[in-house]
Structure formats: C-alpha cells, structure tokens
N, C-alpha and C positions, 0 to 999 in steps of 0.2 A: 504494500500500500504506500506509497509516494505521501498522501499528506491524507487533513482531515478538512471537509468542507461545513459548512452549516447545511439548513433545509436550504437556504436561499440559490445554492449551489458559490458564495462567495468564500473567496479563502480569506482564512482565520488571519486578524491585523497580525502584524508582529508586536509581541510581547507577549501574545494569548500561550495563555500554560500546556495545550493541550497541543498547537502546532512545536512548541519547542520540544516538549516530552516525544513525538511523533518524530520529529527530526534528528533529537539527539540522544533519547532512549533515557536509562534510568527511571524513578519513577514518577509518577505524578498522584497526589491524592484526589482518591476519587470522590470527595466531595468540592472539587472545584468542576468536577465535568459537568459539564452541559446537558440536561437529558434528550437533547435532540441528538448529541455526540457521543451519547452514551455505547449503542451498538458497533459503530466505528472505533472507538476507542477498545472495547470488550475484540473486537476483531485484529487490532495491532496487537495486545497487550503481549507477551510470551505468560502473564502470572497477573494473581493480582496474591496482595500479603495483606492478612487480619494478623495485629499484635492482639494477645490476649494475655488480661495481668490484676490486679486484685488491687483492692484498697486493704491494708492493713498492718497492724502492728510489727513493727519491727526492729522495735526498741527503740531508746529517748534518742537515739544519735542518727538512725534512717527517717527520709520523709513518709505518709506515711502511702505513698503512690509511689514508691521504692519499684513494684514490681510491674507497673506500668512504664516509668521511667524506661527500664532494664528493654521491655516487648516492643516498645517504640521506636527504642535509640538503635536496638540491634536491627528491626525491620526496615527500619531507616537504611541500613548498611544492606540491604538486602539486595541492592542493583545500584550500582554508583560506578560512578567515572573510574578509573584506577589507574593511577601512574607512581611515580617516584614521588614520595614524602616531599611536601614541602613544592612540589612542583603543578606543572598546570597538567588536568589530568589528559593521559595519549587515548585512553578507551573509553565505550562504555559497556556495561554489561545490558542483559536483556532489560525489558523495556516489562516495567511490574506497575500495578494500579494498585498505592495505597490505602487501604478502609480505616475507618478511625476505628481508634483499639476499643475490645470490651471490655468495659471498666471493672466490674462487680462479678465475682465466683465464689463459689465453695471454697470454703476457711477449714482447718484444723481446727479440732477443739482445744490443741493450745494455745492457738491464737485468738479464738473467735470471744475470750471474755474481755481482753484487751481494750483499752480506749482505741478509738480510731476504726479497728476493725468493722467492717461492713459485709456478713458473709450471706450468702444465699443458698436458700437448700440443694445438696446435691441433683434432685430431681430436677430444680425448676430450671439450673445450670445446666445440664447436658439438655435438656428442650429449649432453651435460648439458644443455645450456641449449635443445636442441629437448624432451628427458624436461619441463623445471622447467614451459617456455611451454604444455606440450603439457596437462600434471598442471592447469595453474592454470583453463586452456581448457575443459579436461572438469570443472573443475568447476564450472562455471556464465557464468564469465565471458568474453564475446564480448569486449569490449573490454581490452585490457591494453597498458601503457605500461609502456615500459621505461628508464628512465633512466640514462644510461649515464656513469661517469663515469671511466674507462679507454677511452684511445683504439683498443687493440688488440680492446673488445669488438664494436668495430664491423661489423669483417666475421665476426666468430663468428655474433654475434647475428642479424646479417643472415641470414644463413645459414640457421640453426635458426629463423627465424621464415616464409622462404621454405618450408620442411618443412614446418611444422605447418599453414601457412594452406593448401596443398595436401591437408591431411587433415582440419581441421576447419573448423566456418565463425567467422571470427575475424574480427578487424581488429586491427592489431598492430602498435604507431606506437614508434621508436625515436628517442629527442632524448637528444645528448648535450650536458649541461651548457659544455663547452667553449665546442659554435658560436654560443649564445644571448647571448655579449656579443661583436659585432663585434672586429676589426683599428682599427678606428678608433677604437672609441670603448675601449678597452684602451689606442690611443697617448695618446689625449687625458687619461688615469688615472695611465699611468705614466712620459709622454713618448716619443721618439721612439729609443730605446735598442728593442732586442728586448726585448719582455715576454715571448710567449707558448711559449715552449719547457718543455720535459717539467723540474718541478722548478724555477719562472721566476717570475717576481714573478709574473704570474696567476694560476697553481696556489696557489705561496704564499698570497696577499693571501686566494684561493679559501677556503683552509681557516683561516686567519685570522679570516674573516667567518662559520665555525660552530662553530670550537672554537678558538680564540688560545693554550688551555693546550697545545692540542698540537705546537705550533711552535717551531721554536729559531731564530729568524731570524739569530741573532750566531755562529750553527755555522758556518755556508757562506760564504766569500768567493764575490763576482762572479765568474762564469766567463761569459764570455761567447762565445753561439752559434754555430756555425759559418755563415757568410752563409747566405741562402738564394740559390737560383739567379736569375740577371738577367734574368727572364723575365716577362711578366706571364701567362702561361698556368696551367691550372690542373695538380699535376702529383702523385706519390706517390712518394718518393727515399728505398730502405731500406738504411742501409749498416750495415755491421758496425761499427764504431765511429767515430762520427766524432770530432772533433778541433778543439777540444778538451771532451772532454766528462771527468766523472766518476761517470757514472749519472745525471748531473743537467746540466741547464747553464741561466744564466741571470743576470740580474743584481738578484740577492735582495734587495740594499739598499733598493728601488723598491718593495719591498711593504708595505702597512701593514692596519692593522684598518680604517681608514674606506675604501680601497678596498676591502675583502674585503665590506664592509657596503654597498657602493653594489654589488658585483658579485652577491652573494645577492640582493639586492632585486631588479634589474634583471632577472637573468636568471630568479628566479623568476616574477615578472609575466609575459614572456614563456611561461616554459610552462604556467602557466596560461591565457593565451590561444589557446596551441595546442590544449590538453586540452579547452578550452570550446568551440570550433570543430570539435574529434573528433567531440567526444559527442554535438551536434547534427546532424551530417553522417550522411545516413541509414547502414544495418547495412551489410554487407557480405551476399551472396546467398552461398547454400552451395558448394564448389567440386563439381566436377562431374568425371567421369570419360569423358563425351563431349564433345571439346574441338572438332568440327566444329559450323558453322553449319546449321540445319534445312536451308535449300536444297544443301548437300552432304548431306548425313545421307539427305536424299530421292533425289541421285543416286546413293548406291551407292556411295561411296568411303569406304573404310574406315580408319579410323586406325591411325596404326602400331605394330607389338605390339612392345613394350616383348622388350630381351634376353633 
C-alpha cells in the first residue's frame, strides 16, 4: 500500500500521524486514527500491541501505576527506528497500531488489602480482556501482542486469548516484560542478594529506566524475601501472606537509573526480536468447528455435542 487517502479520495496534509506512520512504519496509536482510516490503516498494520498492567500496591517507594508504566514503556519499544545509541535512527521495524493499555486486573490477595490497590474479580478480568482482544480482532487486526506487565495478567490473558482464537482467526502472542531479562543476568546487575521479587530492585530499577520522577527509592527500607524453595524444579507457590512481606519485598537499595536503562534496553531489543520473528512467521489458518481428521470425518464418527 503506497499511502493512506480519506473518503474524499485527498491525501492526508503533511504532519497527519497516520501518512507519516504509513510512510515510515513504527507505531502509531490507535486512538488518533480516523474511523474512516481505520480499515486502511488495520490493512498496512504488520501488529497492533495492547499493554496490559494493574493499578496497585507496590510499596511506599513504587508509583502506584508501576505496572502500567512497565506494559506501556516496553510496548512503546515494541516497533521503533533502530540505529546506533545516541544517533539518528538507519531502520525501522514493522509498522504496529498502539491501543491504550488496560488499566484494572486481578490483584493477589497480598496485595489487594493494600492502599492504592484497585483489583477486579478474576472472572470479570479474563471476560474484559477476551470483549478488548476480541473488539481489537474484529477490527482488522490478525496479529496482536500483548504486553504484559503485571504478573497476575498472565493467566487472565491466557485465558481470554484461548477464547477468542477459538472464534476468530488470530495469532495472539503474550510477553511479559519481567521474563525478557534472565535470573542471571539481573544477578550479574544487582549481585547475588534476591532482586527479582514483587516491588525489588528489578521492578524498581524497571520503572526507574522510564520514569525516575516516579520513584521514591529512600521511602522503603530492605525487606528482604522470603527464601524460595531448595529445589531446582520449576514450581507456582500462592500463599496468603508470606513473611516477611509489606505488599512489597525486596532489597530496594540495589536499584539504580543505569540498571533501569540497561534493563529497558535489553529487554526491549529482545521483544523486538520476538515481534520481528511473529510477523514473518506465516498467519494462522481460520479455527474450524470440525475438529476430526478427513479420514475420521469419512468414517462416520461424529464429534461430541457440546452440553
């Protein structure tokens, strides 16, 4: 597609956000599109990206849109120019239509007694968030990434994307900013103390490396995590409160702005490469309501009728 026109059949002035997105890729938020540009724009797009992040407690020294901050900044990073540091950028990546993030999910109950905390039933979160994947789907875009930057959006998200790709034809890839910078190489950042706990120098440093004004690093003394278990298995351990915790735990002193700025870099690079590996990787085939192989379908064996 060469450009985008109005109904009028006139091409867009220069400065219109939607010719320069069209021309020079990266992305453009999709609440500045036009709804008569909407279909053309859904037809260039390679992706469109939902950040998805929570309002809540994350101790005196995080905002408390911490994991908003984190779905945005990284989503942000999700199709951008790319050149040498400090230079004007030589490329760009694919060409993605940013949605405004969803604010409000399902909280922990260690978090959800917390000031600030704003949590929503698991139930009514994975039927929001199949309605939002579902809205963004039907409106042109096959591909959408969802960037997750609250750990409990995990299995919401999960969930409501299983839904939808069962009703339309999608592909529907969820990365959460968290897993994109190793165990290792977070020890190697902040030494061999626990960083990575809810509200811990990684979070910190996290949202340090997109907004510093939002930080109070000298609020929260060290509180350090409860062990984890002496296993090397992979495992999921939900307790009502563990100990010792404050809504937060971790050893805050260990965060600084140049990790927060090695971890945005780092981890953005990474999902750009995942996003750039997506896009290329053929479509997904339409889902189908006859889930037998043609050589059963020919013997006469009928699928099972739904309750």
């Amino acid at each position: 597609m060469d450009g985008l026109t109005n109904p009028a059949g006139a091409v867009p002035a220069a400065g219109d956000p939607v010719a320069s997105w069209t021309a020079g890729g990266g992305l453009i938020p999709a609440a500045r599109v036009p709804g008569g540009e909407l279909a053309a724009v859904a037809a260039a797009a390679d992706f469109a990206v939902l950040p998805v992040g929570a309002v809540e407690w994350h101790g005196p020294h995080l905002p408390l849109g911490t994991d908003l901050i984190l779905a945005e900044g990284f989503a942000a990073a999700a199709s951008v120019a790319r050149g040498a540091p400090d230079e004007p950028p030589a490329t760009t990546g694919p060409r993605g239509v940013l949605f405004p993030a969803v604010p409000y999910a399902a909280c922990p109950g260690q978090t959800r007694p917390w000031p600030g905390t704003v949590a929503v039933r698991p139930e009514v979160a994975v039927a929001y968030l199949a309605d939002v994947i579902e809205g963004i789907v039907a409106a042109g875009f096959t591909r959408l990434l969802i960037v997750n930057g609250h750990d409990a959006n995990m299995s919401t998200a999960r969930a409501a994307m299983e839904w939808v790709s069962g009703r339309r034809t999608a592909s529907l890839l969820l990365v959460n900013w968290f897993q994109l910078v190793t165990p290792d190489e977070t020890a190697e950042l902040f030494g061999p103390l626990p960083s990575r706990g809810h509200g811990g120098a990684y979070e910190t440093a996290g949202v340090l490396g997109f907004d510093a004004d939002a930080v109070r690093p000298d609020a929260a003394p060290d509180l350090p995590p409860k062990p984890k278990l002496p296993v090397p298995h992979p495992y999921v351990l939900v307790e009502s409160r563990p100990d010792p915790w404050q809504g937060w735990s971790g050893h805050v002193s260990l965060a600084s702005e140049t990790a927060g700025r090695r971890i945005r870099d780092l981890a953005g690079a990474r999902l750009r490469e995942i996003v750039e590996a997506w896009v290329a990787a053929p479509p997904p085939a339409p889902p189908t309501d006859a889930p037998l192989p043609p050589a059963a379908a020919d013997a006469g064996v009928a699928p099972e009728e739904e309750p």
